[in-house]
LOKOL-406233 format. One record per residue (C-alpha): y, z, x; residue in one letter. Coordinates in Angstrom, 1 decimal. Layout:
LOKOL-406233
R,y,z,x,residu
R,Y,Z,X,A
...
//
This chain:
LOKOL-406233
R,y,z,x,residu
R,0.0,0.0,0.0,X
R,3.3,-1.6,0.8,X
R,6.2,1.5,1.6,X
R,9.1,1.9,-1.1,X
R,12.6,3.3,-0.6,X
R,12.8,7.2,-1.1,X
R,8.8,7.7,-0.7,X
R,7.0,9.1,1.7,X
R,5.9,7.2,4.5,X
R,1.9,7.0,5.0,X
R,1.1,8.8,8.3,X
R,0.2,6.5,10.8,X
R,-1.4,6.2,14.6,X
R,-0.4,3.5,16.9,X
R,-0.9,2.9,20.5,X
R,2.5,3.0,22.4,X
R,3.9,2.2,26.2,X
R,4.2,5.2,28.3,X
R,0.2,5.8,27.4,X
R,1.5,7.4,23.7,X
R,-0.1,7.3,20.8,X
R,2.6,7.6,18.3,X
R,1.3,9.3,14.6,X
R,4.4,9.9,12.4,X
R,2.8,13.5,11.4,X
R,3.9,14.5,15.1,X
R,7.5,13.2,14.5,X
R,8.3,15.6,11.5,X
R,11.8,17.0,12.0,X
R,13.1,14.3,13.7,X
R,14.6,11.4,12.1,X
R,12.4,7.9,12.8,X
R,14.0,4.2,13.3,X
R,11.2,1.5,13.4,X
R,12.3,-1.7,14.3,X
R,10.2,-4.3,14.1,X
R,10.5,-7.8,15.9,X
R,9.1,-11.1,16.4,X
R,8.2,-10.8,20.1,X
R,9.0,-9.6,23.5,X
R,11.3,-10.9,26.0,X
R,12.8,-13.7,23.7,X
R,16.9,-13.7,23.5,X
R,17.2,-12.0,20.1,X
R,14.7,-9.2,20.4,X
R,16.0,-8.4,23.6,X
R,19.6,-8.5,22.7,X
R,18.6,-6.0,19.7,X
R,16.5,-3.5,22.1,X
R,19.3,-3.5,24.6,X
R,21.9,-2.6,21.4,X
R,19.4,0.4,20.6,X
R,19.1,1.0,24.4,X
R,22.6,1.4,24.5,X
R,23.2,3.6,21.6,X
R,20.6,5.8,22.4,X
R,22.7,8.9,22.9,X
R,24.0,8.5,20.2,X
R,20.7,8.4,17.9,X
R,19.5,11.4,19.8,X
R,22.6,13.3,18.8,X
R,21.9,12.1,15.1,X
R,18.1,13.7,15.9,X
R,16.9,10.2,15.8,X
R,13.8,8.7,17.7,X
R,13.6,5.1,18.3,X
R,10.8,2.7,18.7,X
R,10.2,-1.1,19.2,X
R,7.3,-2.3,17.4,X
R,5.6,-5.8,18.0,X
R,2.2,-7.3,17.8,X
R,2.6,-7.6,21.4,X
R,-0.1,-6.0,23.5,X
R,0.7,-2.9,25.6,X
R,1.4,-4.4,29.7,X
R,3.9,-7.3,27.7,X
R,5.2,-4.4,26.7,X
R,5.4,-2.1,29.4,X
R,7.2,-5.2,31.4,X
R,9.7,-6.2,28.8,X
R,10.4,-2.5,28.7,X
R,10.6,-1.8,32.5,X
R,12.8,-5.2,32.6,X
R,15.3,-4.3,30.0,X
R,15.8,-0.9,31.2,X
R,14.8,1.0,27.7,X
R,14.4,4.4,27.0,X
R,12.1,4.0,24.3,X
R,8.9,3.5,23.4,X
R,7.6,0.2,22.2,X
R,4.5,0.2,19.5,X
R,1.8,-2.6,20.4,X
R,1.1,-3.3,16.4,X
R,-1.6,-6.2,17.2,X
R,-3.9,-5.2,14.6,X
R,-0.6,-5.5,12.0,X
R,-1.5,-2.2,10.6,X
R,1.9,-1.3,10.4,X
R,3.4,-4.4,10.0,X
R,0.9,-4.6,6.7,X
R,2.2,-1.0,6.0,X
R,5.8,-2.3,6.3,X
R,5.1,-5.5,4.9,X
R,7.2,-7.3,7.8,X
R,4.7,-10.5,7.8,X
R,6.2,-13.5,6.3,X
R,6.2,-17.3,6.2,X
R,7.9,-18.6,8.7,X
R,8.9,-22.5,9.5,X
R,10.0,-23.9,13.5,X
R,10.5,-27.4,14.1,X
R,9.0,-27.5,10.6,X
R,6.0,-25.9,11.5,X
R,5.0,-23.0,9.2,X
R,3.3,-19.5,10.7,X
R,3.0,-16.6,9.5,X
R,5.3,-14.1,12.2,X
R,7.2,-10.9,11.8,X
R,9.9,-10.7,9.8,X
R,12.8,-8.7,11.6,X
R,13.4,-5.4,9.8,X
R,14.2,-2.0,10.7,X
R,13.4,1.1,8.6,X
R,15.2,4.7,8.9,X
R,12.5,7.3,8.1,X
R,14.3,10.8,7.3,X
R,12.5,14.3,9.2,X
R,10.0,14.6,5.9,X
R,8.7,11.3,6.7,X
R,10.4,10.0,3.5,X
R,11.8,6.3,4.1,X
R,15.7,6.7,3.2,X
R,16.9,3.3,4.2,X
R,15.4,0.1,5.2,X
R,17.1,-3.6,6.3,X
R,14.6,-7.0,6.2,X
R,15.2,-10.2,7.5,X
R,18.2,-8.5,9.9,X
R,20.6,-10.8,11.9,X
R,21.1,-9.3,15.4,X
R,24.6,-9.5,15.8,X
R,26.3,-5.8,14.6,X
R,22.7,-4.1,13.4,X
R,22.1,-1.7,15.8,X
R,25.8,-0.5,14.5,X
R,24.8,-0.2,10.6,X
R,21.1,1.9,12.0,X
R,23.3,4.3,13.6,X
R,25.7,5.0,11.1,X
R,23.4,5.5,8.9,X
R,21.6,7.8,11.1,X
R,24.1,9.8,11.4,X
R,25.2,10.0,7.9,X
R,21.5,10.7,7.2,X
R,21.6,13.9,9.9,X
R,24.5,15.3,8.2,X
R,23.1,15.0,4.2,X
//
């Protein structure tokens, strides 16, 4: 079952870089931003994970936890990670087990060629593990922005 706004999110287990395996359970009391993307080292996806580099501090401040998540297998992401300089964790999701859970998959057409890749969303999961605010099909530019201020407004509530 598909999440919906203002429920709580299934608890989950996923194999992350840094040897982590990342269950949402063990995040309660900390605020959780997903973000999903269509694959590492390509010039949108890392132009997004350097904006949540970035504005790390400023997440952690909100008591929000950040993580990349990909069907990407763990080394491509333990170099795009080392590469970019981030200081988060990136999910290897290539079972799509959470990208079923976050229904993320979706038709996709290139060069008019149709696939089935990941849709780029990101969802903001409150400390309860309740999903309190999520974006689909996200355009790079000025995202990472709208995630932390809701963060933050979140944190204060």
């Amino acid at each position: 079952m598909a999440v919906a706004l203002d429920q709580p999110v299934t608890d989950f287990q996923a194999q992350a870089t840094g040897g982590r395996t990342v269950t949402l359970s063990e995040l309660q009391g900390k605020q959780v931003v997903l973000y999903f993307y269509p694959k590492d080292s390509t010039p949108g996806c890392t132009t997004e994970g350097q904006g949540f580099r970035d504005q790390q501090p400023a997440f952690e401040a909100a008591n929000t936890v950040i993580f990349g998540v990909s069907r990407d297998g763990i080394k491509s992401h333990e170099n795009f990670k080392a590469k970019q300089g981030f200081t988060f964790e990136l999910i290897s999701d290539k079972d799509e087990a959470l990208c079923q859970l976050f229904d993320v998959i979706k038709l996709k057409k290139l060069y008019g060629k149709e696939y089935l890749g990941v849709d780029r969303s990101t969802f903001l999961i409150d400390q309860h593990g309740v999903l309190r605010q999520e974006w689909r099909g996200v355009k790079v530019p000025g995202h990472v922005d709208a995630v932390l201020a809701a963060a933050q407004a979140l944190s204060k509530a």
